[in-house]
Backbone and ligand atoms as CSV (ligand in chain L), in Angstrom:
chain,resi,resn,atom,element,x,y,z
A,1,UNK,N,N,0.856,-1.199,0.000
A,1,UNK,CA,C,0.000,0.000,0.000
A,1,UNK,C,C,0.888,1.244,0.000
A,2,UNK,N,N,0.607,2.148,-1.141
A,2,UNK,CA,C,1.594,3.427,-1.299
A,2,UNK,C,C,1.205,4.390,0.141
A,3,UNK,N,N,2.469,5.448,0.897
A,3,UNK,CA,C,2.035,5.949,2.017
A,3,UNK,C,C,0.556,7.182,1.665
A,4,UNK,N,N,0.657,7.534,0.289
A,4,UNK,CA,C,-0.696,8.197,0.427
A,4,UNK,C,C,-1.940,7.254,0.927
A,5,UNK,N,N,-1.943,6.318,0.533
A,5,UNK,CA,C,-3.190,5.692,0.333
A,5,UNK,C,C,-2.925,5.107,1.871
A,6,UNK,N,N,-2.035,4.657,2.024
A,6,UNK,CA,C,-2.328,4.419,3.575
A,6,UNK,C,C,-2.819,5.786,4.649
A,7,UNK,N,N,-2.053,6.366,4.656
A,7,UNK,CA,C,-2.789,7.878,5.292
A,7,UNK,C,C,-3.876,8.008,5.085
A,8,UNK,N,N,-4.374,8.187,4.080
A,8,UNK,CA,C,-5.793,8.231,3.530
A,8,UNK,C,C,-6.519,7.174,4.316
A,9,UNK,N,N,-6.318,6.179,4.311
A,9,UNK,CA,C,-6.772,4.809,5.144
A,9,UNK,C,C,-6.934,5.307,6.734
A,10,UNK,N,N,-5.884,5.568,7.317
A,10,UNK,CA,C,-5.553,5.725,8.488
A,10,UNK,C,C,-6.684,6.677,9.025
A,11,UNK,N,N,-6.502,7.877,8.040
A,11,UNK,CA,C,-7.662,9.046,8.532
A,11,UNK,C,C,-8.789,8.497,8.713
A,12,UNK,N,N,-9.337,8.105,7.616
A,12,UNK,CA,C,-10.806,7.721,7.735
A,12,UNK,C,C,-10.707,6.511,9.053
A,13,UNK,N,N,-9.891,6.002,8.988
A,13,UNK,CA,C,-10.577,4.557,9.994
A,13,UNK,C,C,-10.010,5.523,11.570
A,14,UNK,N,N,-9.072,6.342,11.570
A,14,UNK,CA,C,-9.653,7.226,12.345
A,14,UNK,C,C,-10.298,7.904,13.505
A,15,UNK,N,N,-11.218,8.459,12.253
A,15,UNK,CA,C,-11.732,9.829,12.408
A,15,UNK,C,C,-13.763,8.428,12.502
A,16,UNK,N,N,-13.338,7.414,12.133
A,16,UNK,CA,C,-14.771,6.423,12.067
A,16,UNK,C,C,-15.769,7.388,11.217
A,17,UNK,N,N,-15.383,7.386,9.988
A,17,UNK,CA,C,-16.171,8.136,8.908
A,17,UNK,C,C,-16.980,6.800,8.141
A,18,UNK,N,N,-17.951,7.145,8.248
A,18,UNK,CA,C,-19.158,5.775,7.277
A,18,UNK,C,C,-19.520,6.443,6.067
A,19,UNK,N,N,-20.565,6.169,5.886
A,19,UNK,CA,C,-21.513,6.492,4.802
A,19,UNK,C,C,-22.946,6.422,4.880
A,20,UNK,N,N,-23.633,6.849,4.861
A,20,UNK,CA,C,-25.385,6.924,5.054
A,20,UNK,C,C,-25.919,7.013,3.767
A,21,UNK,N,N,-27.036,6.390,3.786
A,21,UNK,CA,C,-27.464,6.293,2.399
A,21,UNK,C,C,-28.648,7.413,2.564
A,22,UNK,N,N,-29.284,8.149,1.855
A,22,UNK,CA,C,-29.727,8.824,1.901
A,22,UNK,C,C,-31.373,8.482,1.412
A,23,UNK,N,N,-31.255,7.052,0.834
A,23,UNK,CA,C,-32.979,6.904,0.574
A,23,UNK,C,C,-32.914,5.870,2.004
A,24,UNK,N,N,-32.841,4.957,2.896
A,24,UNK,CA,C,-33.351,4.202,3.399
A,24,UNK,C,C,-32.427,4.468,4.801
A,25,UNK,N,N,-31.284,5.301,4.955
A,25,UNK,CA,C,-31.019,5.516,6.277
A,25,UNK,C,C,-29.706,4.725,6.662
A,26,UNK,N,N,-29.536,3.512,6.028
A,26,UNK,CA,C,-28.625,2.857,6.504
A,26,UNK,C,C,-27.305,3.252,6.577
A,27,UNK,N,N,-26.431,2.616,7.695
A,27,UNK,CA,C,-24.742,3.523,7.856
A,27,UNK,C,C,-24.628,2.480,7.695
A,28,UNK,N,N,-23.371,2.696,6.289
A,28,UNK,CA,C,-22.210,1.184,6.426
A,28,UNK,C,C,-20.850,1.866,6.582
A,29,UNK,N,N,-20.088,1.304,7.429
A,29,UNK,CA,C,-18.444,1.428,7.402
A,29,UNK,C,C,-18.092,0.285,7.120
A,30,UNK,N,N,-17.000,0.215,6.782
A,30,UNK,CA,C,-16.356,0.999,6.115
A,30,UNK,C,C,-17.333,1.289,5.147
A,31,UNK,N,N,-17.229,2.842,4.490
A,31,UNK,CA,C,-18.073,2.898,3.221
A,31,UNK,C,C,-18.035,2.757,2.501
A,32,UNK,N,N,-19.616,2.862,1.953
A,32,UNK,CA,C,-19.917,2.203,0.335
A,32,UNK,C,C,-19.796,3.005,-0.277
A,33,UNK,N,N,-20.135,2.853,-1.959
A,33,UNK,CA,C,-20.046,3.930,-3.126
A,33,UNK,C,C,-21.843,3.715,-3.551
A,34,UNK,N,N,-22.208,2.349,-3.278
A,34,UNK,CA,C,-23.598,2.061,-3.533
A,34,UNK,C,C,-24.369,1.233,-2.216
A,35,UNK,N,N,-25.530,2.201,-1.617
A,35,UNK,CA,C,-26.707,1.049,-1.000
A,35,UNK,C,C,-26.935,-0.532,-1.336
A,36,UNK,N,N,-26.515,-1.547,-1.002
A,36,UNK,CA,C,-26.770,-2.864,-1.555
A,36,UNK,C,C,-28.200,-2.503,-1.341
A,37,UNK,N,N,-29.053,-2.241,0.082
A,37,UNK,CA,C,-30.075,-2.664,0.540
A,37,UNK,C,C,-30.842,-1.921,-0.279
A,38,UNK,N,N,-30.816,-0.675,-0.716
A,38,UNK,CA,C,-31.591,-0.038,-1.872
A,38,UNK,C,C,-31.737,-0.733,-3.343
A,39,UNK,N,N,-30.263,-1.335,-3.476
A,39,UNK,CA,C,-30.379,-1.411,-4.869
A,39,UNK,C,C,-31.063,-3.116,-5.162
A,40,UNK,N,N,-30.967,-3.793,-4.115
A,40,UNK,CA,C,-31.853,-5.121,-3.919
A,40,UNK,C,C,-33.244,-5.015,-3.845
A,41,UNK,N,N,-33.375,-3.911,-3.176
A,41,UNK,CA,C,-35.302,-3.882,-2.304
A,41,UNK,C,C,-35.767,-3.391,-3.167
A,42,UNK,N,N,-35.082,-2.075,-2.904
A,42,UNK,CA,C,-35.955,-0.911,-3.958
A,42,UNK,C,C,-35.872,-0.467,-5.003
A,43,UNK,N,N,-34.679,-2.000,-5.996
A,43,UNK,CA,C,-34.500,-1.304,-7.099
A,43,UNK,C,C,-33.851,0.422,-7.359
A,44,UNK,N,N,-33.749,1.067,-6.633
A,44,UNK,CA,C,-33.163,2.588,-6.680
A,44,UNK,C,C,-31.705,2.332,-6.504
A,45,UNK,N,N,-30.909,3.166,-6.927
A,45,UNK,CA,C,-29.304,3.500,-6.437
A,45,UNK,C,C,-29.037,4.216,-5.642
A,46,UNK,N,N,-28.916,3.826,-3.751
A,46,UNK,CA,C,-29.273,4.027,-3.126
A,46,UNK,C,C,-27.958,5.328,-3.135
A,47,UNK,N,N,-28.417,6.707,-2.717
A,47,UNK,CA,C,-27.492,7.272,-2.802
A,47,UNK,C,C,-26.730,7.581,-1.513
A,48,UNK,N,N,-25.434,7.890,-1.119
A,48,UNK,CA,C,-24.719,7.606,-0.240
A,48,UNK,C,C,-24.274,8.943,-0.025
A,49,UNK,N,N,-23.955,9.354,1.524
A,49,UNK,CA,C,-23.229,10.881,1.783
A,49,UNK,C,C,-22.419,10.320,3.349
A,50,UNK,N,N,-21.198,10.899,3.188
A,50,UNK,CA,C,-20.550,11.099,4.111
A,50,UNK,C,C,-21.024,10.793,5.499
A,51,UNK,N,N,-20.606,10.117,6.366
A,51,UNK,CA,C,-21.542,10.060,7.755
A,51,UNK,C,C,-20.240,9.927,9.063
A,52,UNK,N,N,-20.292,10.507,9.618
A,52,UNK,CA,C,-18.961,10.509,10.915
A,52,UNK,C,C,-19.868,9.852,12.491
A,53,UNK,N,N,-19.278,8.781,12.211
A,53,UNK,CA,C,-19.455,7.814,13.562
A,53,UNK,C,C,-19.401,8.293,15.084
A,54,UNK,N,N,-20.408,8.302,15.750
A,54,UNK,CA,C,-19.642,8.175,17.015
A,54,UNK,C,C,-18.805,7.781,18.315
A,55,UNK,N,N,-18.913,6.862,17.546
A,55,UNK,CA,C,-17.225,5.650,18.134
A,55,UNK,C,C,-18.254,5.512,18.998
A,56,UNK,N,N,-19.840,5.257,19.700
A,56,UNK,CA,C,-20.043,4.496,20.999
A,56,UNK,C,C,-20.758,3.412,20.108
A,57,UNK,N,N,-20.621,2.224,20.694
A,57,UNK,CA,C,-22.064,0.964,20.556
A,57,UNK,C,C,-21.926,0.083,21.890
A,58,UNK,N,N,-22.095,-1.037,21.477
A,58,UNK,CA,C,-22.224,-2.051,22.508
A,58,UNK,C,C,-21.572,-2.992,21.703
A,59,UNK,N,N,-21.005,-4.255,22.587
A,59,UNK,CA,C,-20.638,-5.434,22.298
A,59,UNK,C,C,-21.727,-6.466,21.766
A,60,UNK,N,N,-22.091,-6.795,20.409
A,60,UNK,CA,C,-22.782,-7.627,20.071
A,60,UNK,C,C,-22.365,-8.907,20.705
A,61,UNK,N,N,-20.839,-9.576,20.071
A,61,UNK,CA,C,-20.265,-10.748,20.246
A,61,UNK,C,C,-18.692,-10.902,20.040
A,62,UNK,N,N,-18.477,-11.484,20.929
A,62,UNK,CA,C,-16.873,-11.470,21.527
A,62,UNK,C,C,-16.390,-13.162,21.570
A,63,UNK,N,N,-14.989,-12.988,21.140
A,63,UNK,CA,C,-14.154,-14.477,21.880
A,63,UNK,C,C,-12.897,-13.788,22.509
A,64,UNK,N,N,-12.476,-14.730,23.173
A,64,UNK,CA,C,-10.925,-14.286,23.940
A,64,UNK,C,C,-10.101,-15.352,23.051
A,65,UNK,N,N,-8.934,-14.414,22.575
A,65,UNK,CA,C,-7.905,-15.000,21.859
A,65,UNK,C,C,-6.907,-15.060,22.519
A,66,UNK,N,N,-6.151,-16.876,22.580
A,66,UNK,CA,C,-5.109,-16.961,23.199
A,66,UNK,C,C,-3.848,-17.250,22.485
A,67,UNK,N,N,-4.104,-17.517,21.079
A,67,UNK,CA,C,-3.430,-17.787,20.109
A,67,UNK,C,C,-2.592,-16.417,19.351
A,68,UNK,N,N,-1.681,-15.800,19.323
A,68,UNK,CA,C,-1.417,-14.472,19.110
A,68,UNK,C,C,-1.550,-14.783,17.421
A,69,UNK,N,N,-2.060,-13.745,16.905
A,69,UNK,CA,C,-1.554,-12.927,15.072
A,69,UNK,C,C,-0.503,-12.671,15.166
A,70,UNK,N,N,0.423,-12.226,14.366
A,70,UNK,CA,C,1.620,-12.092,13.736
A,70,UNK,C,C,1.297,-10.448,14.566
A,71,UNK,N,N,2.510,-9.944,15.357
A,71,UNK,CA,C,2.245,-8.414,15.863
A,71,UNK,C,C,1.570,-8.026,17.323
A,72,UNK,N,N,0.612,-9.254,17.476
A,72,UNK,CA,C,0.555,-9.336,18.638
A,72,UNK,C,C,0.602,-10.611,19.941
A,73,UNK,N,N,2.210,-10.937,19.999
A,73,UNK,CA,C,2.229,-11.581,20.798
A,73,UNK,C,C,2.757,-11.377,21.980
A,74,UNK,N,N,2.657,-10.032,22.427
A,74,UNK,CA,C,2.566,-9.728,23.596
A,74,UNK,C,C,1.251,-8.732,23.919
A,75,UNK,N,N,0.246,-9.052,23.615
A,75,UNK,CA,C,-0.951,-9.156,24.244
A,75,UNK,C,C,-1.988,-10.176,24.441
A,76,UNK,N,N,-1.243,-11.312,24.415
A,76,UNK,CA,C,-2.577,-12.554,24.319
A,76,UNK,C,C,-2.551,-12.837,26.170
A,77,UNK,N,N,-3.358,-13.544,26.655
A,77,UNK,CA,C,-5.023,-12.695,25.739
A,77,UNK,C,C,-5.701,-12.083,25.711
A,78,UNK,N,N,-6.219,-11.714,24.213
A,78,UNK,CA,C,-6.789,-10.625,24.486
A,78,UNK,C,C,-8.531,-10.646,23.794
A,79,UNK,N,N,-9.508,-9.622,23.874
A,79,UNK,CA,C,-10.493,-9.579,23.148
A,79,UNK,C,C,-10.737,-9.250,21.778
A,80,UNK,N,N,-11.136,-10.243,21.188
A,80,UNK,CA,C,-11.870,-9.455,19.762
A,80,UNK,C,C,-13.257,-10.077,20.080
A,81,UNK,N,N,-13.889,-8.731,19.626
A,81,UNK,CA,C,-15.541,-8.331,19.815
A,81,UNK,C,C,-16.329,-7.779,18.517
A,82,UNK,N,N,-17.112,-8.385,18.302
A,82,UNK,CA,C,-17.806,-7.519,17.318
A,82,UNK,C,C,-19.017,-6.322,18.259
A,83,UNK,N,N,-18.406,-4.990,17.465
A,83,UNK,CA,C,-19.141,-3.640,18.075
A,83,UNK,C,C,-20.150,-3.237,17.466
A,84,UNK,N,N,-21.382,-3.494,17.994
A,84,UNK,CA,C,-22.509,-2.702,17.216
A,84,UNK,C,C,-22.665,-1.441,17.342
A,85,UNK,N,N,-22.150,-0.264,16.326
A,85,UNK,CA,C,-22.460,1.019,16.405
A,85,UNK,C,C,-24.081,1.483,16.982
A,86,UNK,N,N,-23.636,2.447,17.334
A,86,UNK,CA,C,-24.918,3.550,17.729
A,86,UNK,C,C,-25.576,3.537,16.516
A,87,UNK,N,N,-25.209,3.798,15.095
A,87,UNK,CA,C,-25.579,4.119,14.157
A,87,UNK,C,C,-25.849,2.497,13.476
A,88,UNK,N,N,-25.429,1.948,13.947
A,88,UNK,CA,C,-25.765,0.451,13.301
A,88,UNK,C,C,-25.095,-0.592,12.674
A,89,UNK,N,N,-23.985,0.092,12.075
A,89,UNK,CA,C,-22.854,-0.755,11.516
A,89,UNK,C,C,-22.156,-1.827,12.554
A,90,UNK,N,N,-21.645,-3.225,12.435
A,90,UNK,CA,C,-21.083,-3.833,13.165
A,90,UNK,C,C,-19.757,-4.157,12.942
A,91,UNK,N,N,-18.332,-3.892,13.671
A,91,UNK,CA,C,-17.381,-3.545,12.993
A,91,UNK,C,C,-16.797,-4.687,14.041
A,92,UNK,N,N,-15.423,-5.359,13.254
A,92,UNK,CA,C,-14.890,-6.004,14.543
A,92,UNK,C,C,-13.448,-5.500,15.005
A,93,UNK,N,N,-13.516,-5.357,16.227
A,93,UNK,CA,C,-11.817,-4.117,17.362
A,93,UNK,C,C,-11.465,-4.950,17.890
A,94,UNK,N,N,-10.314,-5.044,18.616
A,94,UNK,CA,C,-9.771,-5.712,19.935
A,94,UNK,C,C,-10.480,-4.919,20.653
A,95,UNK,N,N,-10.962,-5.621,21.974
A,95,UNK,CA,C,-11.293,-4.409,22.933
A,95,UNK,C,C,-10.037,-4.258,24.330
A,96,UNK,N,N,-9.836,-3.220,24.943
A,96,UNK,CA,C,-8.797,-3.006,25.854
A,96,UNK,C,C,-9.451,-2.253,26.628
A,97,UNK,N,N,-8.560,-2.602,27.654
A,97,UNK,CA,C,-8.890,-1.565,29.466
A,97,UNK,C,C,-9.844,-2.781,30.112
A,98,UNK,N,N,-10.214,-4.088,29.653
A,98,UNK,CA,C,-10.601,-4.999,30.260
A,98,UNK,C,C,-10.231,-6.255,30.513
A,99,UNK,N,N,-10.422,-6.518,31.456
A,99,UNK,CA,C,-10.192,-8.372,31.480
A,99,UNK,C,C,-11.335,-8.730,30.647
A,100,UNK,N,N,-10.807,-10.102,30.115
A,100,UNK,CA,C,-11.116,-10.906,29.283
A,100,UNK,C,C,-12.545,-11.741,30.145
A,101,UNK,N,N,-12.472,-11.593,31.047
A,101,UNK,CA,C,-13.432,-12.573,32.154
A,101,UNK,C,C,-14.851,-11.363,32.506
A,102,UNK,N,N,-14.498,-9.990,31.915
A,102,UNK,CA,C,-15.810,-8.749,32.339
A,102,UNK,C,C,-16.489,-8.739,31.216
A,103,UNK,N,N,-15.966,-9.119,30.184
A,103,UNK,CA,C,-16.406,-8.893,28.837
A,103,UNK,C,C,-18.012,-9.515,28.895
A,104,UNK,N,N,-18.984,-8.728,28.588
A,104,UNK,CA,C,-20.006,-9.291,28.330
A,104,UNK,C,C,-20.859,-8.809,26.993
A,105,UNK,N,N,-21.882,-9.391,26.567
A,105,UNK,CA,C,-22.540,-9.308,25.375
A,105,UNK,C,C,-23.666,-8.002,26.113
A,106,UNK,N,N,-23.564,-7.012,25.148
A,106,UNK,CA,C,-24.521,-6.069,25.595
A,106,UNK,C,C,-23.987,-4.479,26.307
A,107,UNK,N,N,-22.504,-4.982,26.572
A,107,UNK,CA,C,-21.851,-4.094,28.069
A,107,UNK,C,C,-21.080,-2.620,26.388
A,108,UNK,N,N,-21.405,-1.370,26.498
A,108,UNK,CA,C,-21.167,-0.603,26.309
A,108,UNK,C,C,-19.936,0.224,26.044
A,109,UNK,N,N,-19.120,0.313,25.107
A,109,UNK,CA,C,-17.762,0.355,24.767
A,109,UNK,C,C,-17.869,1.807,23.576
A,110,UNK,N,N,-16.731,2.234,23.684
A,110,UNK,CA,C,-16.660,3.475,23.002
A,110,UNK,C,C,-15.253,3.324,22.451
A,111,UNK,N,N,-14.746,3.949,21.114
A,111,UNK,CA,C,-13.605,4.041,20.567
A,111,UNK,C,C,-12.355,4.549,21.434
A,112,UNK,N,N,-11.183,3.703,20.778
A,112,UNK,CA,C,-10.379,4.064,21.320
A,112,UNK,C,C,-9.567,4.076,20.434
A,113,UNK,N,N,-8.247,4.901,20.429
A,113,UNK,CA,C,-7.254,4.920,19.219
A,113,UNK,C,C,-6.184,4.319,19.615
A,114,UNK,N,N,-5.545,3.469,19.279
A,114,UNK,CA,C,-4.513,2.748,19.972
A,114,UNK,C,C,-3.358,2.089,19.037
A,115,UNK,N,N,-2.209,2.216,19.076
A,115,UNK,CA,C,-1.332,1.478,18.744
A,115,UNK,C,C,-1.451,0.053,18.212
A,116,UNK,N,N,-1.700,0.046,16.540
A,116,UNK,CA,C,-2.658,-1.512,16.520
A,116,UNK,C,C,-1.126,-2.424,16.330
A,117,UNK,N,N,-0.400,-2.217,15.721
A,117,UNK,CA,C,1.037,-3.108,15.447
A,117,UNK,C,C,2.210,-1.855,14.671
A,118,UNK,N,N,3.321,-2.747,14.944
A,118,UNK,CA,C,4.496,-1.938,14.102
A,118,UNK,C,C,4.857,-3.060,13.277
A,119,UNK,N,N,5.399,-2.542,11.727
A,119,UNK,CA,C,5.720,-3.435,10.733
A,119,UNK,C,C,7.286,-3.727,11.029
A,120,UNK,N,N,7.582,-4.873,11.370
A,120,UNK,CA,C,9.267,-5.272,11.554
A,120,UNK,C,C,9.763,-4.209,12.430
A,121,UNK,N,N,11.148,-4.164,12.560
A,121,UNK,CA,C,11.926,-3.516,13.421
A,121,UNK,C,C,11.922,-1.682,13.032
A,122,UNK,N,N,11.510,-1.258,13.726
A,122,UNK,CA,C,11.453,0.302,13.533
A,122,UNK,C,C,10.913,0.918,12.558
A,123,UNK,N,N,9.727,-0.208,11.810
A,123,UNK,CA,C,8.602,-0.089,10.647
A,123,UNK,C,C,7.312,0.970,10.830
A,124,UNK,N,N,6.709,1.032,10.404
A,124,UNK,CA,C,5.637,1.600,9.849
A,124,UNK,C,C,4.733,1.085,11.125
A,125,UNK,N,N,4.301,2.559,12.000
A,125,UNK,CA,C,3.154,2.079,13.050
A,125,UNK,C,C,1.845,2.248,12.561
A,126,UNK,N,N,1.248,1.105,12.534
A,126,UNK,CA,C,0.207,1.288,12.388
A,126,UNK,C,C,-0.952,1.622,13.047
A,127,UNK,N,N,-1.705,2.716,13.161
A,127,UNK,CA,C,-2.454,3.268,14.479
A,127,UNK,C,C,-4.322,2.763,14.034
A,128,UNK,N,N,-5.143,2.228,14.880
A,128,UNK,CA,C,-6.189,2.148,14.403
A,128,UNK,C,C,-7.276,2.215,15.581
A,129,UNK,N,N,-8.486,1.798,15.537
A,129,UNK,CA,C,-9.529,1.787,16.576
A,129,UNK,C,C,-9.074,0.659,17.246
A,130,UNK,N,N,-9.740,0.601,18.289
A,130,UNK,CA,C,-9.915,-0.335,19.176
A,130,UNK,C,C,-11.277,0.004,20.264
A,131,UNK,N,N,-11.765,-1.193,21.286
A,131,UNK,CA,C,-12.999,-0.470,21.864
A,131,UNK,C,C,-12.554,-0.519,23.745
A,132,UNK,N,N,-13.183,0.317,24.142
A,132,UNK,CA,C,-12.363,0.320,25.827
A,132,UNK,C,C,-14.101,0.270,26.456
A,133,UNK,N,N,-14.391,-0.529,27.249
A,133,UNK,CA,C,-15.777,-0.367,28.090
A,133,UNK,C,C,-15.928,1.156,28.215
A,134,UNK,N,N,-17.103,1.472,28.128
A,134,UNK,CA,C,-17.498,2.340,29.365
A,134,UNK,C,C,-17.938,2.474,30.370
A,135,UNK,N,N,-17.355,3.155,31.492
A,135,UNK,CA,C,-17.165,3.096,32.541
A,135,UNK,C,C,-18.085,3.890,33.095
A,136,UNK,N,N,-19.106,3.509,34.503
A,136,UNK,CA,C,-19.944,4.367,34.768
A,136,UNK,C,C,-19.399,5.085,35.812
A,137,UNK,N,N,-20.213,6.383,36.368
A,137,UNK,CA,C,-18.846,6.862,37.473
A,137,UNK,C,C,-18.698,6.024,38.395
A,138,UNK,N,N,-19.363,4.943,38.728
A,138,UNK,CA,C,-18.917,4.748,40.208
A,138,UNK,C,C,-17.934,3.198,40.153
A,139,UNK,N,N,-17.618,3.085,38.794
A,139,UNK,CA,C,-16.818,2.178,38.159
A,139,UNK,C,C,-15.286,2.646,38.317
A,140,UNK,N,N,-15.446,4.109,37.999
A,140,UNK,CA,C,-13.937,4.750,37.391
A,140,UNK,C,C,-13.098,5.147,38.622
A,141,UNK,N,N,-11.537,4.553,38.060
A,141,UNK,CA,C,-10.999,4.387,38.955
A,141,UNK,C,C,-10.330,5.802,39.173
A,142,UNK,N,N,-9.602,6.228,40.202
A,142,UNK,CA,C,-9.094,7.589,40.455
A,142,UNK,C,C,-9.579,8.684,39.944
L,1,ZN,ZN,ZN,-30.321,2.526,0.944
C-alpha cells in the first residue's frame, strides 16, 4: 500500500467516517459507493453521503484469543468483539482496558485509538480503533 493511500486509510478509519445512504437511512463502514439494501429492495441507487461515527455501541459478540496474530504476541489474551455502532454498523476491534473474564454481550464500549502493530523492526506504526468499556462513574478508577 503506497504511504498516500495508507494515510488516507488511516484518517478515515480514524476519524470512524461511514456512509449513510440517503434513501433508506442505513450507515455502512467501512463505506460504500452504492446502497446494496436499496439497490436489492428498492430497485433505486441508493445514494450515499458522508456520515462521521460516534465511536459508541455495545458489544454484540466477543471471543478471547489466546493464540497471538503475527504483531501481537505480547498481548494474548486478548479480546476481539464484534461492536454494534450507535448508528448500526457492526465492525470487529480488539477491545482493551478490560479483562477478558468482564467482557459481556450487551456491556457498552466506546472508541479508542490505539497502537494496533508496528511493521518489523522500527517499521511503519500502524495506528487504528480499538474499543475500551465504558465506565460508569462509580466504576472509574481515580
Ligand atoms: Zn439505501
Amino acid at each position: 500500500m503506497s504511504v498516500a493511500r495508507f494515510w488516507r486509510e488511516t484518517l478515515r478509519r480514524y476519524n470512524l467516517g461511514g456512509s449513510k445512504c440517503t434513501e433508506c437511512g442505513k450507515v455502512y463502514f467501512p463505506p460504500r459507493s452504492v446502497c446494496p439494501h436499496c439497490t436489492t429492495h428498492r430497485k433505486t441507487m441508493g445514494r450515499l453521503e458522508p456520515v462521521q461515527l460516534s465511536g459508541e455501541g455495545e458489544v454484540f459478540s466477543y471471543s478471547v484469543v489466546h493464540e497471538a496474530a503475527d504483531g501481537f504476541e505480547m498481548q494474548v489474551p486478548y479480546v476481539l468483539a464484534l461492536v454494534r455502532m450507535k448508528e448500526g454498523p457492526i465492525l470487529t476491534a480488539q477491545l482493551v482496558d478490560v479483562d477478558p473474564k468482564d467482557v459481556a454481550i450487551g456491556m457498552p464500549v466506546k472508541a479508542a485509538f490505539r497502537k494496533l502493530k508496528a511493521e518489523g523492526a522500527g517499521g511503519v506504526i500502524h495506528y487504528g480503533y480499538k474499543f475500551a468499556p465504558v465506565l460508569s462513574p462509580t466504576e472509574k478508577v481515580g
